[in-house]
C-alpha positions in Angstrom: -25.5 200.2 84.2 -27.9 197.4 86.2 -25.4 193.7 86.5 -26.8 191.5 84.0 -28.6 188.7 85.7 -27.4 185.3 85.7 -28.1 182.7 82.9 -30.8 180.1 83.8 -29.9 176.7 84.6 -29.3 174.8 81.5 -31.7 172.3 81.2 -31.8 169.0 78.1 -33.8 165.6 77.7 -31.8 162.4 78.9 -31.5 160.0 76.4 -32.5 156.6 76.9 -29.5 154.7 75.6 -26.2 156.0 75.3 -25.3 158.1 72.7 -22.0 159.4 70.8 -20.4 162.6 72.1 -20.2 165.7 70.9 -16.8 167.3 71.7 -16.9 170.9 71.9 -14.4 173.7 71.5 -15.7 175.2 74.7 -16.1 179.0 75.6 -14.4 180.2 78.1 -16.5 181.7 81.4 -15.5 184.9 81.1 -16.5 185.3 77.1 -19.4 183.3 77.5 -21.4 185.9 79.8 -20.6 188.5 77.2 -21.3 186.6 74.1 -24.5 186.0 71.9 -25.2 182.8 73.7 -26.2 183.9 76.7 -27.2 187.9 75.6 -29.4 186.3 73.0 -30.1 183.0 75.6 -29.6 180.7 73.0 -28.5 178.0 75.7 -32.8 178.2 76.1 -34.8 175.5 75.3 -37.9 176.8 76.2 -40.9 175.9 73.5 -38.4 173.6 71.7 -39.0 170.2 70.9 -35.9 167.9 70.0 -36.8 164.6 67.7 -35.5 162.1 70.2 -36.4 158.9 69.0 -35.0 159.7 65.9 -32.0 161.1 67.3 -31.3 157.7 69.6 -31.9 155.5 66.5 -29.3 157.8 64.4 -26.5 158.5 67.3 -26.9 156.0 69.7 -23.2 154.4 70.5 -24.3 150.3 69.7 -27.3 149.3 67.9 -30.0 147.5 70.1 -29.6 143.7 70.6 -32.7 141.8 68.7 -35.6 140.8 71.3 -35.3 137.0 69.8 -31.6 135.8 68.8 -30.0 132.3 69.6 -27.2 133.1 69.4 -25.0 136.4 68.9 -23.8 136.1 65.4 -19.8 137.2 64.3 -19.5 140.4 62.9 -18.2 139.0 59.7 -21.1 136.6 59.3 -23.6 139.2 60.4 -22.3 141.9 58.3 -22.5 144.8 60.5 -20.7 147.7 59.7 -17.4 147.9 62.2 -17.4 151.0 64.7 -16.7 154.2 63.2 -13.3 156.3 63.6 -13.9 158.7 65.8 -12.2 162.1 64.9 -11.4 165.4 67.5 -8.9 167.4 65.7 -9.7 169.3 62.9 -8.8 168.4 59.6 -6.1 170.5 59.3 -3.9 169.7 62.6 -4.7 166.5 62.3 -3.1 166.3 58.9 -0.1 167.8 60.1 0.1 165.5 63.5 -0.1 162.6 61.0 2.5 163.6 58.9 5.3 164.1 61.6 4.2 160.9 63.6 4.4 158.5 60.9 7.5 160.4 59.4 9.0 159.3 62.8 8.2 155.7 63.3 8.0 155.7 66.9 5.2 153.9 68.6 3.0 156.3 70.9 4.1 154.4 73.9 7.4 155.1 72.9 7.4 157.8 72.3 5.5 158.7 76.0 8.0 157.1 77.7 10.7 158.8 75.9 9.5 162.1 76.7 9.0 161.3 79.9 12.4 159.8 80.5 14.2 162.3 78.7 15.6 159.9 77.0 17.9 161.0 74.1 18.7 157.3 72.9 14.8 157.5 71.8 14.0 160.9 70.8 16.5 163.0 68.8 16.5 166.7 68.5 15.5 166.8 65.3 12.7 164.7 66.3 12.0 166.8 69.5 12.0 169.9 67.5 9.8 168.5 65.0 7.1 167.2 67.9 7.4 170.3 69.7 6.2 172.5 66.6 2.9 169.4 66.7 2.1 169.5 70.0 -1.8 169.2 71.4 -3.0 173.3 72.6 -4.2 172.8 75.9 -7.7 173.2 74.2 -6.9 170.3 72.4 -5.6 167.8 74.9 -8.8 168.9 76.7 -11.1 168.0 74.3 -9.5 164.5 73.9 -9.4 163.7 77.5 -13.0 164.7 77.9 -13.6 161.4 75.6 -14.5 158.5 77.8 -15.6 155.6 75.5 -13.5 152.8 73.6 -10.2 154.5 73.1 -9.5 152.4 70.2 -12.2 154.0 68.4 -10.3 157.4 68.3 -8.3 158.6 64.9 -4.1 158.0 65.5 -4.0 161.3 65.8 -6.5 162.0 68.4 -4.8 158.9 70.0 -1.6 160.8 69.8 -3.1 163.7 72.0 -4.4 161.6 74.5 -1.1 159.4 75.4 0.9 162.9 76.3 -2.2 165.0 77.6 -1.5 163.9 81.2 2.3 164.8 80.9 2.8 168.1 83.2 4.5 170.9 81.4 4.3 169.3 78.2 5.3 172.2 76.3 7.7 173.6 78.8 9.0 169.7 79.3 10.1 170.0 75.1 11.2 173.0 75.1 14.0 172.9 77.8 14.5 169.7 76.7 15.6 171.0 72.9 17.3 173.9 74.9 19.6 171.4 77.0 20.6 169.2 73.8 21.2 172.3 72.1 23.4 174.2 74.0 26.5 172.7 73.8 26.1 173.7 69.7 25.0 176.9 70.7 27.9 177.6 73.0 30.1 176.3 70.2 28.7 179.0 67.4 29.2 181.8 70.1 32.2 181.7 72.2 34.3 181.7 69.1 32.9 185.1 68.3 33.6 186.4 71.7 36.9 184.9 71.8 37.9 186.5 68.4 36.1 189.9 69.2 38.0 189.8 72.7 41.4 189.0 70.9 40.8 191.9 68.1 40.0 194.4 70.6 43.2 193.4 72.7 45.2 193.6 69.1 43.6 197.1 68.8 44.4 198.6 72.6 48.0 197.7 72.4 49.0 197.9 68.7 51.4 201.0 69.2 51.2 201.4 65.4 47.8 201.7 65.1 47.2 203.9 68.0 50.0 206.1 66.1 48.2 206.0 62.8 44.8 207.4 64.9 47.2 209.9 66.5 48.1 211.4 62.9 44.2 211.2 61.6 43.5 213.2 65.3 45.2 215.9 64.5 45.0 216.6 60.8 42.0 216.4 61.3 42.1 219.1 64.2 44.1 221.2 61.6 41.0 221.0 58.9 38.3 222.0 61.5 40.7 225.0 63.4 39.6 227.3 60.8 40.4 230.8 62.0 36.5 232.2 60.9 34.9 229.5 63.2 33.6 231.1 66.4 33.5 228.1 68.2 36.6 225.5 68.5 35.8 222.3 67.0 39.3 220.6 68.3 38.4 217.4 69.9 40.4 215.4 72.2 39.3 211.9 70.4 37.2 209.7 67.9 35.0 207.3 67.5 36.7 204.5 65.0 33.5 205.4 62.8 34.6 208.3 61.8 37.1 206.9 60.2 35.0 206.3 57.2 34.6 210.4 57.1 37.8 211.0 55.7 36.6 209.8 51.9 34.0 212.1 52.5 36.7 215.2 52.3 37.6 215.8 48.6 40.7 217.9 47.3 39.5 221.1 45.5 40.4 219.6 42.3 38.3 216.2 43.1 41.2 214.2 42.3 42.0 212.5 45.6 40.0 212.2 49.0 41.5 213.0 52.7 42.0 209.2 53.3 43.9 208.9 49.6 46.0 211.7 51.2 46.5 210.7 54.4 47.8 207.0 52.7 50.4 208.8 50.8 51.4 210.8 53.6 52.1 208.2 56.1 53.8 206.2 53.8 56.5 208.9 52.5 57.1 210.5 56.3 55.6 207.8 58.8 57.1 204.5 57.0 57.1 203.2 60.3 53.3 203.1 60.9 52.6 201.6 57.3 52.4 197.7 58.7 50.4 198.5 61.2 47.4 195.8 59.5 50.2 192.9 60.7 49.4 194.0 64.4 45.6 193.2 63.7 45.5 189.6 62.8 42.2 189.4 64.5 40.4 192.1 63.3 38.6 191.2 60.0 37.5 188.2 61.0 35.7 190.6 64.1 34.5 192.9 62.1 32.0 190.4 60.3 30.5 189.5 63.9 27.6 191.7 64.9 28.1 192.5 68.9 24.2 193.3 69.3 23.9 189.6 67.6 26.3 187.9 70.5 24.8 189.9 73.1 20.9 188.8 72.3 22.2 185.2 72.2 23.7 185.5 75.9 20.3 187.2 77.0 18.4 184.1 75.5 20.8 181.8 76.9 20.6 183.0 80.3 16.6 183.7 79.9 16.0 180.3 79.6 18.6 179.0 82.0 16.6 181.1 84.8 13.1 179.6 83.5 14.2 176.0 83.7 15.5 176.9 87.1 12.6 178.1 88.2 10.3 175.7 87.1 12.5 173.1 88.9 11.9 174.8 92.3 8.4 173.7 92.3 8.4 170.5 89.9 6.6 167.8 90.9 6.9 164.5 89.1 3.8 163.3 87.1 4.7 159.8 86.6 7.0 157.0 88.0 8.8 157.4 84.7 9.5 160.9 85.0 12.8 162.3 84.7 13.0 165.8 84.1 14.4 166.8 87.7 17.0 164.4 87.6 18.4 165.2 84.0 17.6 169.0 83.8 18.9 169.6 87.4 22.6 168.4 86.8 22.1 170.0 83.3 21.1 173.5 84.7 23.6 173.8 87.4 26.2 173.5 85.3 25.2 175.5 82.5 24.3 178.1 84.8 28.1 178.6 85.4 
């Protein structure tokens, strides 16, 4: 198919006094040359005439000073309406920006200055946590920092935006920040699990009772299955724990007791040796409630975000005079990564 041409250059009156912005959620280069803007070329203005006077006496940013005045008159005594609140974010995130900041009580500066420090005596975790789910979108912080009149004039939340939009990393910044206050509790919630896991399965490799209670279930259960019709031995050499569970499955003809109810009675009348075997497993049901798939994905995020901190240090360069995240993460990371 022929390459589509290029748009025209974009072309608009200049207004004669400045006016307020108008702050767009921009289009990226790569959609716009496939979207209806340019397909249809809406960016056109060819045969259209905009109503600028009207538009400058609407939008304009101050209203025009009086040809003839003595003397500039207060804003109280002259009763002109104060500058509007100028608003960025959309309703919605703004609402919810608002809610956490003044929830928090910190001052913006404070809080800048806390991120960028790192500083732990400023910012809890519950309070990083909470910021960190609030954070500006990249889109967002651009639009903000694309707004170059009175900074005053822009909503607390907007305001918000703009004191951590220049912070490199921001969300990265957060994020190993909640991981490094949160480890130690992390490591706290698992390394009990793999100790007791670790402890059961030792109980369980050298309980000689146990191992001769599996012995006995081994081979009655090789005397069920060596049936002499079978064409193909179905003697095994071994187990998985699992199967265990099997031996309710396997009724007496009459229905009245199961293998396992059997196997109970059995050991207990001819192998009264073997019936305490539960003291060697102190461990064990406390183990048995911890899921090893559970321990093993929270070792892969551990280390998963151990190696992303890591890397980002390698190339980190410090935005700010104030900015401590090389000096507080790398001690952090080195360590943890032992």
């Amino acid at each position: 198919s022929p390459r589509s041409k290029a748009p025209a250059e974009l072309r608009a009156p200049v207004p004669s006094v400045k006016m307020k912005a108008v702050h767009w959620a921009k289009i990226t280069p790569t959609a716009m040359s496939k979207s209806i803007w340019v397909r249809e070329e809406l960016y056109s203005a060819d045969n259209l005439e905009l109503p600028v006077p009207r538009l400058e006496a609407a939008f304009c940013q101050k209203q025009p000073a009086p040809k003839v005045a003595p003397a500039a008159p207060s804003q109280e005594k002259s009763g002109l309406a104060k500058p509007s609140v100028v608003h960025i974010l959309d309703a919605k995130r703004k609402q919810n920006i608002g809610i956490v900041v003044r929830a928090m009580k910190v001052e913006l500066v404070t809080i800048r200055k806390g991120i960028l420090g790192m500083d732990d005596q400023v910012l809890s975790l519950e309070q990083l946590k909470k910021l960190e789910a609030i954070f500006p979108t990249a889109e967002e912080v651009e639009q903000v920092m694309a707004f170059d009149d009175d900074l005053s004039l822009l909503s607390p939340e907007d305001r918000f935006c703009r004191e951590l939009g220049d912070i490199t990393g921001l969300h990265q910044r957060l994020h190993s920040w909640i991981f490094k206050l949160s480890f130690e509790g992390t490591c706290d919630e698992i390394i009990p699990n793999i100790l007791g896991m670790s402890s059961a399965l030792y109980q369980l490799l050298h309980s000689a009772k146990f191992k001769g209670v599996l012995k006995l279930v081994l081979h009655v259960g090789n005397f069920l299955n060596n049936t002499a019709s079978s064409r193909q031995s179905k003697l095994v050499y071994g187990f998985r724990l699992q199967s265990l569970a099997k031996l309710l499955d396997v009724k007496s003809v009459d229905g009245s007791q199961s293998l396992l109810d059997f196997f109970v009675d059995w050991v207990a009348s001819e192998h009264q040796e073997l019936v305490d075997f539960p003291a060697d497993l102190t461990d064990l049901p406390g183990a048995v409630k911890v899921s090893p798939n559970s321990i093993k994905s929270s070792i892969g995020e551990l280390r998963k975000h151990v190696t992303l901190i890591q890397r980002t240090l390698v190339a980190y360069t410090p935005c700010a005079d104030l900015d401590a995240y090389a000096e507080v993460m790398g001690p952090f990371i080195e360590q943890a990564a032992k």
